[in-house]
matplotlib code that plots the C-alpha trace (Angstrom):
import matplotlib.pyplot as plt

x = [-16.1, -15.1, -17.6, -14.5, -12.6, -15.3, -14.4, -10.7, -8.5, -6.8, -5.6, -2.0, -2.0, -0.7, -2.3, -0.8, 0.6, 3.4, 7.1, 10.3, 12.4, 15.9, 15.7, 12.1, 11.8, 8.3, 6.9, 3.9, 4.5, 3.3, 0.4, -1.2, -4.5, -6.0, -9.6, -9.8, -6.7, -5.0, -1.8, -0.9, 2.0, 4.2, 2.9, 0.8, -2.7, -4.7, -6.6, -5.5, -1.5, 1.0, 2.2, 6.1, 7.2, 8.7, 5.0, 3.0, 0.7, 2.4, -0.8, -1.2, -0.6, 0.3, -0.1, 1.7, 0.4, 2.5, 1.6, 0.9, -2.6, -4.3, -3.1, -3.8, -7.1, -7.2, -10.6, -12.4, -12.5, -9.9, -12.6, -13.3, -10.2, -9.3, -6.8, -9.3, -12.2, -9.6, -8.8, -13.0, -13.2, -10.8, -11.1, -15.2, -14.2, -12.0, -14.7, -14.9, -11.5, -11.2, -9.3, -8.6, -4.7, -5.0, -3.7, -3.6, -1.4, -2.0, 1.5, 0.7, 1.6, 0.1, 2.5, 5.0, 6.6, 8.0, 11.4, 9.7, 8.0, 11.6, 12.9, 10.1, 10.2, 13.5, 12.7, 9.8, 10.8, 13.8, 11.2, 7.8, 8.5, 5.5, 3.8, 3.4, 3.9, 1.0, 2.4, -0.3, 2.0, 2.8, 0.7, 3.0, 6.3, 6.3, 5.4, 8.7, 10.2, 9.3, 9.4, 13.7, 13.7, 12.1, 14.9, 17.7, 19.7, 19.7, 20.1, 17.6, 18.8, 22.0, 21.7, 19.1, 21.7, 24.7, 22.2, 21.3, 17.5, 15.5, 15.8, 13.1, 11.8, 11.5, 9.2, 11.7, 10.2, 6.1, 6.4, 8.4, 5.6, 4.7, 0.8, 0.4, -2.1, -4.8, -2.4, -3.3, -6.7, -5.4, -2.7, -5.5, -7.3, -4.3, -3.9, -7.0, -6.9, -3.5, -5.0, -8.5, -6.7, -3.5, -2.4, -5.5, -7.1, -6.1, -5.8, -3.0, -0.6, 2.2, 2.5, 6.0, 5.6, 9.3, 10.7, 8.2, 11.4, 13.4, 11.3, 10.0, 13.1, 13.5, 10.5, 11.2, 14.6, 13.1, 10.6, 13.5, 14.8, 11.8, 11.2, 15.2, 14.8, 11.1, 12.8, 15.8, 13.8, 11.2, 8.3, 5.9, 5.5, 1.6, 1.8, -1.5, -1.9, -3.4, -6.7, -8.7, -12.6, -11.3, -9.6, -8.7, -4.9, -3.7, -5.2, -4.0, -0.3, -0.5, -1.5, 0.7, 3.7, 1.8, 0.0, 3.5, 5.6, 2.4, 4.6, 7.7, 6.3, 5.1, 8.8, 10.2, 7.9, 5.4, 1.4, 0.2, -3.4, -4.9, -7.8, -8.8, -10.4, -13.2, -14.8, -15.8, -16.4, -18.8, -22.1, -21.3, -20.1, -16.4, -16.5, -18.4, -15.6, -13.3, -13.7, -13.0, -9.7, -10.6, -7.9, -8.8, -11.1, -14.5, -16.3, -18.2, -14.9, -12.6, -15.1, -15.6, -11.4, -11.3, -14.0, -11.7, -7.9, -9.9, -11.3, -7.6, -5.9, -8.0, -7.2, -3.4, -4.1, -2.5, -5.4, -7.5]
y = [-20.7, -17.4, -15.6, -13.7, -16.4, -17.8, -15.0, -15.9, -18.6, -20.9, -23.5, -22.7, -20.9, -22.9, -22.1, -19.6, -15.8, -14.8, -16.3, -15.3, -12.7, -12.2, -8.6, -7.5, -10.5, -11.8, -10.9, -11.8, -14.7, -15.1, -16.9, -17.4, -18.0, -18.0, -17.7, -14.0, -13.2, -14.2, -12.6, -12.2, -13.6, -11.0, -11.1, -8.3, -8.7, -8.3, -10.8, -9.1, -10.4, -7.6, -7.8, -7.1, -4.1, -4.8, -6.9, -3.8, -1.7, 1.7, 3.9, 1.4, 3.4, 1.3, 2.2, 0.5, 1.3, 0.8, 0.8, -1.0, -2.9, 0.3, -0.4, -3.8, -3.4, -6.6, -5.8, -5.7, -8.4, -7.8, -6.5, -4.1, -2.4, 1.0, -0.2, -2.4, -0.1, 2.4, 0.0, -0.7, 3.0, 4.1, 0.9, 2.2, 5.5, 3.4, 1.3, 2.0, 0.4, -3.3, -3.8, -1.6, 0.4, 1.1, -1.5, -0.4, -2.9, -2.8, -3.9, -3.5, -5.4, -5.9, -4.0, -2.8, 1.0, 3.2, 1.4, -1.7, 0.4, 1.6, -1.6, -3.4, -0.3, -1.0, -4.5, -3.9, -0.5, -2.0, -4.9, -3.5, -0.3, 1.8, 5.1, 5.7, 5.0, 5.7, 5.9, 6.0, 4.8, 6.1, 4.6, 2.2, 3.7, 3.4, 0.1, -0.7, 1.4, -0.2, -3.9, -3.0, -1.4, -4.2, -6.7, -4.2, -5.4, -2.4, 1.0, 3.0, 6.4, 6.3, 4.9, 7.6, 10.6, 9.1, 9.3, 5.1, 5.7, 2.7, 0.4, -2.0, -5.0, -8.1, -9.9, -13.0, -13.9, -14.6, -14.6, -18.2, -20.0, -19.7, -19.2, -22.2, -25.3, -25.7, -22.8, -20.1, -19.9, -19.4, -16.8, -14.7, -14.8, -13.8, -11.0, -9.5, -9.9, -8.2, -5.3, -4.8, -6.0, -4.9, -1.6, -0.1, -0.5, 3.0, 2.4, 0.0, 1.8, 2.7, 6.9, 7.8, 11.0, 11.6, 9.7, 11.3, 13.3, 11.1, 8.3, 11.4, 12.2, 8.5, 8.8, 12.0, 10.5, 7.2, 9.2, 11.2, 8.3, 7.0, 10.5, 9.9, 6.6, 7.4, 10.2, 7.9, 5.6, 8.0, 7.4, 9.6, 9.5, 9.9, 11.0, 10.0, 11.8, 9.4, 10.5, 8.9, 8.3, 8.4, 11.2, 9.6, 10.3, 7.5, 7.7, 11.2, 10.4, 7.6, 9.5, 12.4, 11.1, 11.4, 14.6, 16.6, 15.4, 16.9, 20.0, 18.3, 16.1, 18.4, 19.9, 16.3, 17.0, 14.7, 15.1, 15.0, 14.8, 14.6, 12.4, 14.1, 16.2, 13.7, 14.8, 18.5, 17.2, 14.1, 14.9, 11.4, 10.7, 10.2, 7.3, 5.4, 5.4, 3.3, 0.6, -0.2, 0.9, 4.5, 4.4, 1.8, 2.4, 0.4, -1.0, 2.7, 4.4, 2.6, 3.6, 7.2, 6.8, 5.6, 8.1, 11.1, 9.8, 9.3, 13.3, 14.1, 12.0, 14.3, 17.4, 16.6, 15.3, 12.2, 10.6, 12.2]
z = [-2.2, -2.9, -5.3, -6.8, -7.6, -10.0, -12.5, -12.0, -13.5, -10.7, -12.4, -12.8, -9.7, -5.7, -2.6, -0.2, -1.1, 0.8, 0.3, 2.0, 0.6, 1.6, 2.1, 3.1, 4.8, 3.0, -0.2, -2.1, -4.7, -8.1, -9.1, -5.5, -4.0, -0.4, 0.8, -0.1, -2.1, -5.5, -6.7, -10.8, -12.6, -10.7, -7.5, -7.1, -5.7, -9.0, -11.2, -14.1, -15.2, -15.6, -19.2, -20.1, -21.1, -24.3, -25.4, -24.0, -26.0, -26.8, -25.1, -22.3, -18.8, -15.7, -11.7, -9.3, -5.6, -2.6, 1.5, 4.1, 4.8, 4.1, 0.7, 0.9, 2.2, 4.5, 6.1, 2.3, -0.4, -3.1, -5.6, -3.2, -2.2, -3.7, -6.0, -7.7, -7.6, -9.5, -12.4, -13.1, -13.2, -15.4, -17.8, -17.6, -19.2, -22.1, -23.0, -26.6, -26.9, -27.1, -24.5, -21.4, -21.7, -17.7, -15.2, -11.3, -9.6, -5.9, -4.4, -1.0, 2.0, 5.8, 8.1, 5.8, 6.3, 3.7, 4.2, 3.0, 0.2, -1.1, -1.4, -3.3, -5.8, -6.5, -7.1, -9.4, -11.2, -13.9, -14.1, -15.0, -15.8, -14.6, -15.9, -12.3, -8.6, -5.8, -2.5, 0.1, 3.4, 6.6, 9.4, 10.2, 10.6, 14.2, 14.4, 12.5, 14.3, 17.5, 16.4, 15.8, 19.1, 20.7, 19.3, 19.9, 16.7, 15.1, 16.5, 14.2, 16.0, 15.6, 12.0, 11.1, 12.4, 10.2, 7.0, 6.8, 5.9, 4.5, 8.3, 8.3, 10.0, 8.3, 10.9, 10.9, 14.2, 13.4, 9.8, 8.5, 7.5, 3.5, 4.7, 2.7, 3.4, 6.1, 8.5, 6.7, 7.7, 11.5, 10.3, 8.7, 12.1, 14.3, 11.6, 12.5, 15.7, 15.4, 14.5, 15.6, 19.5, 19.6, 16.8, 16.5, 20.4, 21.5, 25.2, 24.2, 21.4, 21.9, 20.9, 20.3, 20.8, 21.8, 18.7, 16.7, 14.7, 14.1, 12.7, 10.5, 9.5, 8.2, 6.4, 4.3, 3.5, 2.2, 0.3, -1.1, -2.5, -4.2, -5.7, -7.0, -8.3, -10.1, -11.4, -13.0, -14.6, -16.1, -13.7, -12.2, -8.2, -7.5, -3.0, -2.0, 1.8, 4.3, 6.6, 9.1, 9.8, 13.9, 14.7, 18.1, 19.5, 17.7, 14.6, 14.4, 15.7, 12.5, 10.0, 10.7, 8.9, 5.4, 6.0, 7.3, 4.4, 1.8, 0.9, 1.4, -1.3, -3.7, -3.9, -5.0, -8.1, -6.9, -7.9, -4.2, -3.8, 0.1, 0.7, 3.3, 0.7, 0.6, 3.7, 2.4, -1.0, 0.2, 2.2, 4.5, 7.8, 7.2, 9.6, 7.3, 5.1, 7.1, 9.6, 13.1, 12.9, 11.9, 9.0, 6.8, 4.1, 3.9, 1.0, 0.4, 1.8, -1.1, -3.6, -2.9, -2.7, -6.2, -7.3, -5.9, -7.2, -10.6, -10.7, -9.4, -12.2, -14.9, -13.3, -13.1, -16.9, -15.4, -17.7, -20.7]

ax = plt.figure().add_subplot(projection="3d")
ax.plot(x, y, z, "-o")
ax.set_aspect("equal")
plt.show()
């Protein structure tokens, strides 16, 4: 019954969008559909397929973005999340060509850290071979980090100190089923329950104040290596610096990880551009931009987004 889906081609797709992966525990699979997503024929949550390298068009430029659910942009419809919004505007500006040389591949997933980021771009990097990677990830590096504390497997101090960056969680516990069939409807509820009860209820976070350090120090190592590996395989790193429409204590403690590694960023060669540059360049109230949560972006907050990254990709003649 989804509206979007009418424009889209199901027929060779199978219900459900998430499959297990041995290593990051669940990833999204290709050629799914649920109530308000649908994945391409590489599992990334766009209508639009992702064409081989070797069969792509020699001027065609292709975005991959990575993150968490402010990435994913659970609490909009998938033709409304920033990714998407990005894509319609810069095929608008090609539109005297017959066909559009920009894809912008939206690759993120619902609780995943910049450990979980790493990993997937060294899965997709040999494989698709992008112009350029968009990180825009950091709120949930303490819940990663807390979820491995919780189960005491791993001890992410001590493994941080000897230099083993990259620890994530792979939610083995809550996340075995396939969200295929009649379940995933109640898995979608529990996810947004999940966050609008429990992460984002500021009363009942958990602050890590004390461990702030050290689960920064993991993150600047993991975005190390992604600036490494870009850099080996001839891809661009786009750092996207995360902001909030809430600046409760929370919201703030989240966001922090982005917004200290800016600089940090900038010398691993990376075009960093910081969204909280909206709010002095937009006469709105910056918490109409996100929702409840304070840190994800609404409908009007993922288009102003995709209006900003596309004025930043022309100055940083990332596009002409």
């Amino acid at each position: 019954n989804n509206p979007y889906f009418s424009e889209i081609k199901l027929k060779n797709k199978s219900y459900g969008i998430i499959q297990r992966d041995s290593e990051l525990g669940i990833v999204h699979k290709p050629n799914g559909y649920n109530r308000t997503r649908v994945t391409n024929n590489k599992g990334f949550l766009n209508s639009n397929d992702v064409v081989s390298p070797e069969k792509r068009d020699e001027n065609s430029v292709v975005f991959i973005a990575y993150g968490g659910s402010t990435t994913f942009g659970y609490n909009v419809s998938q033709k409304k999340t920033w990714t998407n919004k990005l894509q319609e505007k810069l095929c608008n500006q090609n539109k005297k060509e017959e066909k559009c040389k920009y894809s912008v591949l939206n690759s993120g997933m619902i609780m995943w850290s910049i450990g979980h980021v790493f990993k997937k771009i060294e899965k997709d990097l040999k494989i698709i071979k992008p112009d350029y990677l968009i990180i825009y990830s950091g709120i949930n590096e303490t819940h990663n980090y807390n979820i491995l504390d919780s189960k005491k497997k791993i001890e992410f101090d001590n493994s941080i100190k000897s230099g083993d960056y990259e620890i994530i969680s792979k939610f083995d516990e809550w996340w075995w089923v396939d969200r295929n069939l009649l379940v995933e409807k109640t898995l979608n509820t529990m996810l947004t329950n999940l966050f609008n009860k429990v992460i984002f209820k500021n009363q009942e976070y958990k602050i890590n104040y004390q461990n702030f350090d050290i689960i920064y120090k993991n993150y600047i190592n993991v975005l190390k290596k992604i600036a490494i590996l870009a850099d080996l395989e001839n891809t661009k790193l786009i750092f996207v610096v995360q902001s909030s429409g809430i600046n409760n204590d929370k919201n703030i403690y989240l966001t922090s990880f982005s917004q200290k590694a800016k600089d940090q960023a900038k010398d691993l060669g990376a075009v960093v551009i910081d969204s909280r540059e909206i709010f002095e360049l937009y006469s709105v109230k910056k918490e109409s931009l996100f929702s409840e949560t304070g840190v994800h972006f609404s409908e009007k907050g993922s288009e102003i987004l995709s209006e900003f990254l596309y004025k930043k990709f022309q100055e940083n003649n990332i596009i002409n």
